[in-house]
Biopython code that builds the backbone (N, CA, C, O; Angstrom):
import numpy as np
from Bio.PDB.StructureBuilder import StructureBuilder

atoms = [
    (1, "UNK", "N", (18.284, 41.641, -51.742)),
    (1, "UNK", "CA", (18.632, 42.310, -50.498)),
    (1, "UNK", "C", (18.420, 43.809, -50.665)),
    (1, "UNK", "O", (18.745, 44.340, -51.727)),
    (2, "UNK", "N", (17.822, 44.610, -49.541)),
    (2, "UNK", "CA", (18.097, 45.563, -50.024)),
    (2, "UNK", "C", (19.451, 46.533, -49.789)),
    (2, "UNK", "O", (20.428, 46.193, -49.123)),
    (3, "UNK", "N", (19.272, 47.967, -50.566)),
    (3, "UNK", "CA", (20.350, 48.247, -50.985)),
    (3, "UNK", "C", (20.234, 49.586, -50.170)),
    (3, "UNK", "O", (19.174, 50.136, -49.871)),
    (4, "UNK", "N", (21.545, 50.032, -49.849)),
    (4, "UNK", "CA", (21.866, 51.315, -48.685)),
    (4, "UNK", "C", (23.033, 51.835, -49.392)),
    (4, "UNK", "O", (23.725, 51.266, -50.237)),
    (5, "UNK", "N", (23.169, 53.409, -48.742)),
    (5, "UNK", "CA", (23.902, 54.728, -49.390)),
    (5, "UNK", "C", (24.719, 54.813, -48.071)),
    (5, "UNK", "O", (24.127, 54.880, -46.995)),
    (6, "UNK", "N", (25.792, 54.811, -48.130)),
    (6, "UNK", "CA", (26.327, 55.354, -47.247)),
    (6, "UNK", "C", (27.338, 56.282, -47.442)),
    (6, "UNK", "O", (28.195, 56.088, -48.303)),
    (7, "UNK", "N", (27.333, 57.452, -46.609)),
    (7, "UNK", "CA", (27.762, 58.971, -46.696)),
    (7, "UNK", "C", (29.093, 59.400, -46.169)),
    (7, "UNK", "O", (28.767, 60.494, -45.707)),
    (8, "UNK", "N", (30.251, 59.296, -45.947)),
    (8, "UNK", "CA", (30.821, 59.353, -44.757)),
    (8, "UNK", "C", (32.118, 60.700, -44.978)),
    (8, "UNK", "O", (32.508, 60.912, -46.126)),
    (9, "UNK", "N", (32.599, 61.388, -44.012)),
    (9, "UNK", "CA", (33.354, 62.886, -44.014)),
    (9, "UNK", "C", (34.632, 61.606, -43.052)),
    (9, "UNK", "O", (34.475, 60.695, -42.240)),
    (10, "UNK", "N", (35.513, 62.074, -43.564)),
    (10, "UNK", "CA", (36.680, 61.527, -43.242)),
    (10, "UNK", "C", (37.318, 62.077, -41.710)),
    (10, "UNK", "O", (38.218, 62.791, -42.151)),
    (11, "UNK", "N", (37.400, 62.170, -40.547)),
    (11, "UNK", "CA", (38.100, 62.460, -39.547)),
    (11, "UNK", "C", (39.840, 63.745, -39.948)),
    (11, "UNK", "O", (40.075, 64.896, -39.580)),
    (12, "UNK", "N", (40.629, 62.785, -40.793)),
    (12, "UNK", "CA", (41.377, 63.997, -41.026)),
    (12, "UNK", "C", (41.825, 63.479, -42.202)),
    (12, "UNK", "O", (42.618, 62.554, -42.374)),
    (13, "UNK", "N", (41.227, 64.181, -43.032)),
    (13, "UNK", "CA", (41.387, 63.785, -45.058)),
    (13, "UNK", "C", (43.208, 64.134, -45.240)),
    (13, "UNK", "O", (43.988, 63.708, -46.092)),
    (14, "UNK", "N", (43.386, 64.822, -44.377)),
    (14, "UNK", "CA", (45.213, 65.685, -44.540)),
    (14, "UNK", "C", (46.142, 64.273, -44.814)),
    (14, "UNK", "O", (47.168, 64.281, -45.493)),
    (15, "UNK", "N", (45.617, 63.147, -44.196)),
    (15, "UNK", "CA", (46.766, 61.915, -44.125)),
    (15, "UNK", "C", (46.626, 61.569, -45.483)),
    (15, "UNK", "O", (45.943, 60.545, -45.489)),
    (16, "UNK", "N", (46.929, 61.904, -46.696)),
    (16, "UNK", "CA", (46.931, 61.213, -47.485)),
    (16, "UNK", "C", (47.786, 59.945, -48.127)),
    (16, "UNK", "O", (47.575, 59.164, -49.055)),
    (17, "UNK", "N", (48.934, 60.147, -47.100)),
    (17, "UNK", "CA", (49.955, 58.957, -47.310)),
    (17, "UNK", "C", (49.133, 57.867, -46.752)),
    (17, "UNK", "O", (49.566, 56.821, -47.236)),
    (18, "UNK", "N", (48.222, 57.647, -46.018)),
    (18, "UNK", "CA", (47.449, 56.790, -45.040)),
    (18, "UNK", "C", (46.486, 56.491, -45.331)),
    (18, "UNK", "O", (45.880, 55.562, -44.797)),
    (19, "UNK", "N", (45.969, 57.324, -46.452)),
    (19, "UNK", "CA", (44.427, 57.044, -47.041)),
    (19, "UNK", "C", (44.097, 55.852, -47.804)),
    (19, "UNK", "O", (42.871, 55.797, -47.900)),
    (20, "UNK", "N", (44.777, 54.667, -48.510)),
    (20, "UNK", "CA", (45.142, 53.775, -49.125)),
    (20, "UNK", "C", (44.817, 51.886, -47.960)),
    (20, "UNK", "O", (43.988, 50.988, -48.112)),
    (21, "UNK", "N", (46.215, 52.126, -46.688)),
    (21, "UNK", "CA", (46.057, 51.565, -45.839)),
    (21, "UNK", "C", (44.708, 51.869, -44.897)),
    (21, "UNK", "O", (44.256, 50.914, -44.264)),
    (22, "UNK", "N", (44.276, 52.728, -44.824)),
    (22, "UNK", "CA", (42.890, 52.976, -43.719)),
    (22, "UNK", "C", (41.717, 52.348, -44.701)),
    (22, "UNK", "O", (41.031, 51.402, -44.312)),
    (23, "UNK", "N", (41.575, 52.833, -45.760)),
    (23, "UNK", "CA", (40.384, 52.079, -46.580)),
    (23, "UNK", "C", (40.689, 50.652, -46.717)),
    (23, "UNK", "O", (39.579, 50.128, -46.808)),
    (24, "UNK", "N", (41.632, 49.680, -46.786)),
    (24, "UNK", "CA", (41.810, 48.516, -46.975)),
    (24, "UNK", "C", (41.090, 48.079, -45.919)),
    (24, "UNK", "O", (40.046, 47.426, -45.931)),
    (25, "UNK", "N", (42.140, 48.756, -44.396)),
    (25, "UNK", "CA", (41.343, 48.294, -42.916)),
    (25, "UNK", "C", (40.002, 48.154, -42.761)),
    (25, "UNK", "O", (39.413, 47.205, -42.243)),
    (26, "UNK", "N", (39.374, 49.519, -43.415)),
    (26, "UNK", "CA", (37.963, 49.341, -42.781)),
    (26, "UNK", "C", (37.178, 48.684, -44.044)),
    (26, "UNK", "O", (35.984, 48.393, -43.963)),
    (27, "UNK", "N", (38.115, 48.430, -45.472)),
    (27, "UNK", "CA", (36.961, 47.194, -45.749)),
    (27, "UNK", "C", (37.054, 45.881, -45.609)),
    (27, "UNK", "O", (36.154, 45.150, -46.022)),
    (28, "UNK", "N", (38.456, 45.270, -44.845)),
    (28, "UNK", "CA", (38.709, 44.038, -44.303)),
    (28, "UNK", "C", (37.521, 43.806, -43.002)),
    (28, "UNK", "O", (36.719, 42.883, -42.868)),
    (29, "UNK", "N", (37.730, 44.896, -42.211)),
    (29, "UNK", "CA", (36.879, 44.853, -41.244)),
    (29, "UNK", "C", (35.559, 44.691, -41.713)),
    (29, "UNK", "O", (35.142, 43.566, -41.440)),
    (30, "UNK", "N", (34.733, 45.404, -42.325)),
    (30, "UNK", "CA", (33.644, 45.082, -42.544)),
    (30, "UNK", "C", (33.529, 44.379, -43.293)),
    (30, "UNK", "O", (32.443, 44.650, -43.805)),
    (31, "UNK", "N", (33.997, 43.450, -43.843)),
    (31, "UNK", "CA", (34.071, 42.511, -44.578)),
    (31, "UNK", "C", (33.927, 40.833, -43.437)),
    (31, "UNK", "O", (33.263, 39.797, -43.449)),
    (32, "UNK", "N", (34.725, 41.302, -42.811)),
    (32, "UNK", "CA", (34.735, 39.952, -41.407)),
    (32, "UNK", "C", (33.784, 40.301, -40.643)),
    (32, "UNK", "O", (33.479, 39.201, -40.182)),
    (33, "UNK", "N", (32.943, 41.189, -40.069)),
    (33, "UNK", "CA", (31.924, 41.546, -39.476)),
    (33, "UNK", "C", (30.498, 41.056, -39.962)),
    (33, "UNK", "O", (29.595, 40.345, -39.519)),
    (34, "UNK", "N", (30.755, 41.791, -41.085)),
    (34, "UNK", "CA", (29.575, 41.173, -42.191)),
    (34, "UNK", "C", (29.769, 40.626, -43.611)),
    (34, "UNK", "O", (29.882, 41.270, -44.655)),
    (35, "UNK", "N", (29.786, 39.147, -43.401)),
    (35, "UNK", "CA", (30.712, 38.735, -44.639)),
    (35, "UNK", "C", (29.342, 38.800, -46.035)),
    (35, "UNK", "O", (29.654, 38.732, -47.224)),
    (36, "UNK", "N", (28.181, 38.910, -45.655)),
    (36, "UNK", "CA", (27.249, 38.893, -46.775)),
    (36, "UNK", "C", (27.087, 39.966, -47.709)),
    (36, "UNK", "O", (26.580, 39.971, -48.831)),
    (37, "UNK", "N", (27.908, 41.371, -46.654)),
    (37, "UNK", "CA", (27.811, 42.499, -48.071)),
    (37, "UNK", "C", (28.195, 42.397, -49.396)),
    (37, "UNK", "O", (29.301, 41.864, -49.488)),
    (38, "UNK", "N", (27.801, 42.645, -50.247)),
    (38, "UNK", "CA", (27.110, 42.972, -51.485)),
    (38, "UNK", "C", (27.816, 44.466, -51.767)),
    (38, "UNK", "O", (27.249, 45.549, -51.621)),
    (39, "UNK", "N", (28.927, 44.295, -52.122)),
    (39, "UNK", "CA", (29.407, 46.126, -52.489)),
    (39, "UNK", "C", (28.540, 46.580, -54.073)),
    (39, "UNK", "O", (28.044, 45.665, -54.730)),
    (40, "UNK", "N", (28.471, 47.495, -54.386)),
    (40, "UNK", "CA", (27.783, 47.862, -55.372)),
    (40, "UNK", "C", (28.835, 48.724, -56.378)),
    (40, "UNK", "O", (29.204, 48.500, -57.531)),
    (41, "UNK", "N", (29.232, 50.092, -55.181)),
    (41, "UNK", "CA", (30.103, 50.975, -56.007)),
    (41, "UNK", "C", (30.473, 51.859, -54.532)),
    (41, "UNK", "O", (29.811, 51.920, -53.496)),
    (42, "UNK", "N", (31.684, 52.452, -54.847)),
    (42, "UNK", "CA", (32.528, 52.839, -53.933)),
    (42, "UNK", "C", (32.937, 54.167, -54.456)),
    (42, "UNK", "O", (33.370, 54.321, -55.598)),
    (43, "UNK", "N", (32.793, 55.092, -53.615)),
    (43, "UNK", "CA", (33.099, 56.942, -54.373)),
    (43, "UNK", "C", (33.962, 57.792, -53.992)),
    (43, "UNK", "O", (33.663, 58.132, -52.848)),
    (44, "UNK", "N", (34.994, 58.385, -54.393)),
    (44, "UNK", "CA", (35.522, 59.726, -53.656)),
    (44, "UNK", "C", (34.695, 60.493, -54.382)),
    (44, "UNK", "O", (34.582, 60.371, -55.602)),
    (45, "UNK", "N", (33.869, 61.593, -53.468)),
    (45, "UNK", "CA", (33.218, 62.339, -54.390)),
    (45, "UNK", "C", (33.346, 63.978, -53.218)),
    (45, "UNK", "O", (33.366, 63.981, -51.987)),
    (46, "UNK", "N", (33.403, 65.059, -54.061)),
    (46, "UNK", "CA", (33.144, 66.592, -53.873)),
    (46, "UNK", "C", (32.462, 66.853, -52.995)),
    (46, "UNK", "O", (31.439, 66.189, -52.828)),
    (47, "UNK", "N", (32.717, 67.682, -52.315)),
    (47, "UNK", "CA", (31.507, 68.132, -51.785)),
    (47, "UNK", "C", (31.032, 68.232, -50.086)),
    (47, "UNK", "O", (32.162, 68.579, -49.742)),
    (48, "UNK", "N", (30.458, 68.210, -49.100)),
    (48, "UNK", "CA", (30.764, 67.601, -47.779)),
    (48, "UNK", "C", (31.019, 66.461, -47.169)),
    (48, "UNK", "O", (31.246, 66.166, -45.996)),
    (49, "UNK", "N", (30.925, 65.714, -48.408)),
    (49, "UNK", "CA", (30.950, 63.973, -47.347)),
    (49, "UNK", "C", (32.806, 63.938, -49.002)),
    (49, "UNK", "O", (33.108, 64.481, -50.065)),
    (50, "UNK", "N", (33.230, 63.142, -48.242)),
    (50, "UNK", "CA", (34.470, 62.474, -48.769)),
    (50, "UNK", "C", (34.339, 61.239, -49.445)),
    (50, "UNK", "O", (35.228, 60.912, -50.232)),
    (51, "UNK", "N", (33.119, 60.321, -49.210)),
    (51, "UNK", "CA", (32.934, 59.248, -49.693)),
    (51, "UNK", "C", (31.415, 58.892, -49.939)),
    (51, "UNK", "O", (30.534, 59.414, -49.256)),
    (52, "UNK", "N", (31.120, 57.909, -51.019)),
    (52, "UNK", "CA", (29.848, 57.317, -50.836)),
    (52, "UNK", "C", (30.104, 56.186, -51.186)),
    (52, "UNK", "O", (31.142, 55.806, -51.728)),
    (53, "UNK", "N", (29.045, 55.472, -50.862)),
    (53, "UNK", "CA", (29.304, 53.441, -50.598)),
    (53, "UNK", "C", (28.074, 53.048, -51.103)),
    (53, "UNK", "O", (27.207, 53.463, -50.334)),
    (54, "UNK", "N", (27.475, 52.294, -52.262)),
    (54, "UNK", "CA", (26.389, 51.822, -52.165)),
    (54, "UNK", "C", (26.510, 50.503, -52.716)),
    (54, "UNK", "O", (27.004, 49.984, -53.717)),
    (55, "UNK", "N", (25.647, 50.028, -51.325)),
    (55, "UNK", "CA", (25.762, 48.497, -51.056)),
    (55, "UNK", "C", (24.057, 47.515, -50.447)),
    (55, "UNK", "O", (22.947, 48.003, -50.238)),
    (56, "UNK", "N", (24.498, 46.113, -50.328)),
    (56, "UNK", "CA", (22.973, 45.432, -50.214)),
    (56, "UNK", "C", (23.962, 44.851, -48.974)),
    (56, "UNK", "O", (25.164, 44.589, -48.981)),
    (57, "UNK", "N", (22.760, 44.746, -47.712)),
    (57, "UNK", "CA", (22.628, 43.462, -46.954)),
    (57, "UNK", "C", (21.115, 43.678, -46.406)),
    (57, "UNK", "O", (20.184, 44.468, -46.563)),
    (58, "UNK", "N", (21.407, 42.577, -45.714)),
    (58, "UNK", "CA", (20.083, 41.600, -45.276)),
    (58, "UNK", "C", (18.994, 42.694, -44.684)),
    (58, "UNK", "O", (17.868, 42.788, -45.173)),
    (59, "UNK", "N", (19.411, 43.451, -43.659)),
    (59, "UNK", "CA", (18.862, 44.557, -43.072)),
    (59, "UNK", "C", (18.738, 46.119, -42.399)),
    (59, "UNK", "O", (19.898, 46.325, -42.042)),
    (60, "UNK", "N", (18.337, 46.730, -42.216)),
    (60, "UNK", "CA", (18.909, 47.765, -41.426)),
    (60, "UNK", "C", (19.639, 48.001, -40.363)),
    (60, "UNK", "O", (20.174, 49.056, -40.022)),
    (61, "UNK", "N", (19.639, 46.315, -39.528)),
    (61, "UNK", "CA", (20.427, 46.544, -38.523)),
    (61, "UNK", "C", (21.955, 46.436, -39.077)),
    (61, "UNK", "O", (22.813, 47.215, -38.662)),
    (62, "UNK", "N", (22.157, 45.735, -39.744)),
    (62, "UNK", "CA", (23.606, 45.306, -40.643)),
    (62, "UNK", "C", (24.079, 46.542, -41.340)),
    (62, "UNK", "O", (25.302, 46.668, -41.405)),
    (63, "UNK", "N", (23.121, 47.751, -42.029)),
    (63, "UNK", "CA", (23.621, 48.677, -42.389)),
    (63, "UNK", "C", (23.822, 49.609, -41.398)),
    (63, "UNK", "O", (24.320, 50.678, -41.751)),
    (64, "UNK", "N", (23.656, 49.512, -40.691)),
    (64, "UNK", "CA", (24.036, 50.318, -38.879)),
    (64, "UNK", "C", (25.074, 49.793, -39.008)),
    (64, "UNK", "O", (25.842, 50.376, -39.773)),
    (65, "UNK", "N", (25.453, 48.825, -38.521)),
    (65, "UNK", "CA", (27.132, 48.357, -38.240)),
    (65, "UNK", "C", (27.933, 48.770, -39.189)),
    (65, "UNK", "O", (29.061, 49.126, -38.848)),
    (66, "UNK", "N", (27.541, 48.828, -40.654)),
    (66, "UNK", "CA", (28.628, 49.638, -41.560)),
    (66, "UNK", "C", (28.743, 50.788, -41.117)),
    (66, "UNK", "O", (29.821, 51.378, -41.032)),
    (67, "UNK", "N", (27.696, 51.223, -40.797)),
    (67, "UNK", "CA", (27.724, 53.082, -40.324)),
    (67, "UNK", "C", (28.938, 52.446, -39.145)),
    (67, "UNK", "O", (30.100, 52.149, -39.422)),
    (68, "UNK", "N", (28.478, 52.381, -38.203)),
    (68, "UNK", "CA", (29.022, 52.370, -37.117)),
    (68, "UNK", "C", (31.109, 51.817, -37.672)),
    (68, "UNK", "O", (32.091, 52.549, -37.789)),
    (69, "UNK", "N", (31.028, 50.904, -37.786)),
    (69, "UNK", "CA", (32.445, 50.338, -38.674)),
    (69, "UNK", "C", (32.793, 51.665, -39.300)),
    (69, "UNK", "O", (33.670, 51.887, -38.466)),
    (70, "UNK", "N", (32.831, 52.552, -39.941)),
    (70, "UNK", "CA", (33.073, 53.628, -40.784)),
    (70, "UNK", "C", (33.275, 54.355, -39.581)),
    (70, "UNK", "O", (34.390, 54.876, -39.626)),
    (71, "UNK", "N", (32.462, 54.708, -38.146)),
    (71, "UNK", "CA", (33.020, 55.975, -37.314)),
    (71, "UNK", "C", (33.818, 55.292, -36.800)),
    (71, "UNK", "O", (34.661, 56.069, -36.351)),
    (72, "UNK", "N", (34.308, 53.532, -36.400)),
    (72, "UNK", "CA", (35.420, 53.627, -35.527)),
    (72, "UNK", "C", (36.755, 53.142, -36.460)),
    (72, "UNK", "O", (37.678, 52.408, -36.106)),
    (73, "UNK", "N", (36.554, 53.767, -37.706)),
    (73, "UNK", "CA", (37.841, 53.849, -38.543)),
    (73, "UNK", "C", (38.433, 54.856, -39.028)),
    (73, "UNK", "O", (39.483, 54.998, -39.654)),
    (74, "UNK", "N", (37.489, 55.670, -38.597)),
    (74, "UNK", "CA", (38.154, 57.089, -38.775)),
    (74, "UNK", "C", (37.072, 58.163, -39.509)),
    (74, "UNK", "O", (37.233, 59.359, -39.753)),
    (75, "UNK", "N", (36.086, 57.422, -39.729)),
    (75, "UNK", "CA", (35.350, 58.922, -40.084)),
    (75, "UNK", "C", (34.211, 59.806, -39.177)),
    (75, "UNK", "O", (33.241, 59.463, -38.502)),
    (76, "UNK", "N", (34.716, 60.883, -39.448)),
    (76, "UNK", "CA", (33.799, 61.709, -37.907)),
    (76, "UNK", "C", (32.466, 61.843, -38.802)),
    (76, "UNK", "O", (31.739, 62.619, -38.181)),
    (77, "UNK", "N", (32.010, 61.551, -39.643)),
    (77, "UNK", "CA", (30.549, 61.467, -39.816)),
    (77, "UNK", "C", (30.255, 60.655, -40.986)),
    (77, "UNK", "O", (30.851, 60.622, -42.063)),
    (78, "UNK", "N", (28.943, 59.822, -40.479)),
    (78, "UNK", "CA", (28.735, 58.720, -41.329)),
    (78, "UNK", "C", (27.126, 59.231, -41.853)),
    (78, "UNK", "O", (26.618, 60.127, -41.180)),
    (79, "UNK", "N", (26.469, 58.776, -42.826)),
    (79, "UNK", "CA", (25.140, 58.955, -42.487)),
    (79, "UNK", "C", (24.624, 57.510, -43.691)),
    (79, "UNK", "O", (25.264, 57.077, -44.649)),
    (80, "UNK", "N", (23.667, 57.195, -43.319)),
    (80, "UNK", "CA", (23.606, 55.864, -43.932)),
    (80, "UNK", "C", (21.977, 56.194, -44.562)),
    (80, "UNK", "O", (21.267, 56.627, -43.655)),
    (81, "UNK", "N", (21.063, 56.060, -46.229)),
    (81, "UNK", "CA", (20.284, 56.257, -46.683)),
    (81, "UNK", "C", (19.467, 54.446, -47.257)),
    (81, "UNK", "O", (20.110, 53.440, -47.557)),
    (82, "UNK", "N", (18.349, 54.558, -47.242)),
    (82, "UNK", "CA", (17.767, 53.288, -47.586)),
    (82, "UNK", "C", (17.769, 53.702, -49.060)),
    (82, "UNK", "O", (17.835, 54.905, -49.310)),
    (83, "UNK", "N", (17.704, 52.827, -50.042)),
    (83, "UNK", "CA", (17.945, 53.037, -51.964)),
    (83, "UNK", "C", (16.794, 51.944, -51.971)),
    (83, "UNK", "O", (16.817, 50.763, -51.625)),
    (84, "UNK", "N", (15.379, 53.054, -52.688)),
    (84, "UNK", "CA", (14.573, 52.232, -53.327)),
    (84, "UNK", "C", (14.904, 51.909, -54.891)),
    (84, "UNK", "O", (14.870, 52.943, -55.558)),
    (85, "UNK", "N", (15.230, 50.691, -55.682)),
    (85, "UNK", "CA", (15.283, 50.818, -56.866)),
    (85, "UNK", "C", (13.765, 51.618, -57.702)),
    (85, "UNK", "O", (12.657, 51.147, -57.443)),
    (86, "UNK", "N", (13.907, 52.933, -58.769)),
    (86, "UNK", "CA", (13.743, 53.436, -59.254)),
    (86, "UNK", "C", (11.920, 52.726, -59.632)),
    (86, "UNK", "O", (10.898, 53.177, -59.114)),
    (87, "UNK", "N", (11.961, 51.783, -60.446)),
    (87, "UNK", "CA", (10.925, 51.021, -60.540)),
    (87, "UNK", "C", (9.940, 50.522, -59.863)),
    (87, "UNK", "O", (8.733, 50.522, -60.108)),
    (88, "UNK", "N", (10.706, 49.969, -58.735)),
    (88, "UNK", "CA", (9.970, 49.747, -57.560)),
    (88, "UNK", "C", (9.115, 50.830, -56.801)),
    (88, "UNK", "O", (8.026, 50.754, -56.231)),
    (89, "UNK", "N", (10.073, 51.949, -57.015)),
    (89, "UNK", "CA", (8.923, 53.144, -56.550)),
    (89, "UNK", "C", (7.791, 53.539, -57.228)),
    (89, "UNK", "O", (6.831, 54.095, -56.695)),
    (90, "UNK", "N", (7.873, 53.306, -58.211)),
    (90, "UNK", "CA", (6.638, 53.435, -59.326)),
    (90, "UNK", "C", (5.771, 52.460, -59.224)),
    (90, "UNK", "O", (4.624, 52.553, -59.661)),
    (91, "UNK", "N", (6.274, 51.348, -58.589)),
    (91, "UNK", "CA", (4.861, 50.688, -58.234)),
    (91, "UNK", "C", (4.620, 51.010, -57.042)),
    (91, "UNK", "O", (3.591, 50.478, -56.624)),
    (92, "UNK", "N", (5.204, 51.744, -56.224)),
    (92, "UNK", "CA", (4.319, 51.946, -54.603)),
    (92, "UNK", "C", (3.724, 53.348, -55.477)),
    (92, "UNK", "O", (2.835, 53.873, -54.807)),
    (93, "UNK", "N", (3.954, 54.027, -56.679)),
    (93, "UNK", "CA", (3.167, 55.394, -56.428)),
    (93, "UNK", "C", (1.841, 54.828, -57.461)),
    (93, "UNK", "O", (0.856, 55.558, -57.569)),
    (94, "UNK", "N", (1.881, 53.695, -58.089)),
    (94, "UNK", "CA", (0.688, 52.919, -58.637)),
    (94, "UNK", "C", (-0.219, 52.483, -57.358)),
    (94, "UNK", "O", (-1.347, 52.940, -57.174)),
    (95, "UNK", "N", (0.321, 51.679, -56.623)),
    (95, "UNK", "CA", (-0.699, 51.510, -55.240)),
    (95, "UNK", "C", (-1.194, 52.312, -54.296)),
    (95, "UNK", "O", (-1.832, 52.095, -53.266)),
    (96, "UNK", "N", (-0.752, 53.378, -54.875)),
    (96, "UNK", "CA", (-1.596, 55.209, -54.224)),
    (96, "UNK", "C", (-2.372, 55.282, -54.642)),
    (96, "UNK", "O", (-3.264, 55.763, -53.945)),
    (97, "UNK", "N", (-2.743, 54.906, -56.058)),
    (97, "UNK", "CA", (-3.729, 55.528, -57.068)),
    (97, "UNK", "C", (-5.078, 54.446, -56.444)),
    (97, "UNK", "O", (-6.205, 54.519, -56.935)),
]
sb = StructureBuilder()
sb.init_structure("model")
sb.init_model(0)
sb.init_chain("A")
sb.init_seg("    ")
for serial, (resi, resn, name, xyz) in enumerate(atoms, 1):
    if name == "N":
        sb.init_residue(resn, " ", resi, " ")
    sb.init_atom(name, np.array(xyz, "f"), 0.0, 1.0, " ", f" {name:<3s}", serial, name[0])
structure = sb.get_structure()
């Protein structure tokens, strides 16, 4: 399957008593939405986005709905990246040549 990045800035990071229960929600939810995801690794990380997610499903439309699932749980910005494995790109820059 392939595999997607997802980016997301938290709506209001201040709730931290709440931050625990809201991530459960929105991965129950996307979990019943799309029961085929494939989690990979899950991030609090520095910086402008509050989180990163990298995960596999079936298509791009399915990684839309995670985006989308992520803004109506509370984060005011999502941004969602396609992940070529590393190797694989080395053979599309072999079929250049």
């Amino acid at each position: 399957m392939p595999k997607y990045i997802l980016a997301t800035k938290l709506q209001n990071p201040d709730l931290v008593e709440k931050r625990k229960e809201q991530g459960e929600n929105w991965l129950r939810l996307v979990r019943e939405r799309i029961p085929d995801i494939k989690w990979i690794a899950h991030y609090a990380i520095l910086g402008p986005y509050d989180f990163l997610d990298i995960f596999e499903v079936k298509n791009e439309q399915e990684a839309a709905k995670v985006s989308l699932l992520s803004r109506s749980a509370g984060a005011i910005f999502a941004e969602t990246w396609t992940a070529i494995p590393y190797m694989e790109f080395l053979e599309l820059v072999d079929d250049l040549k």
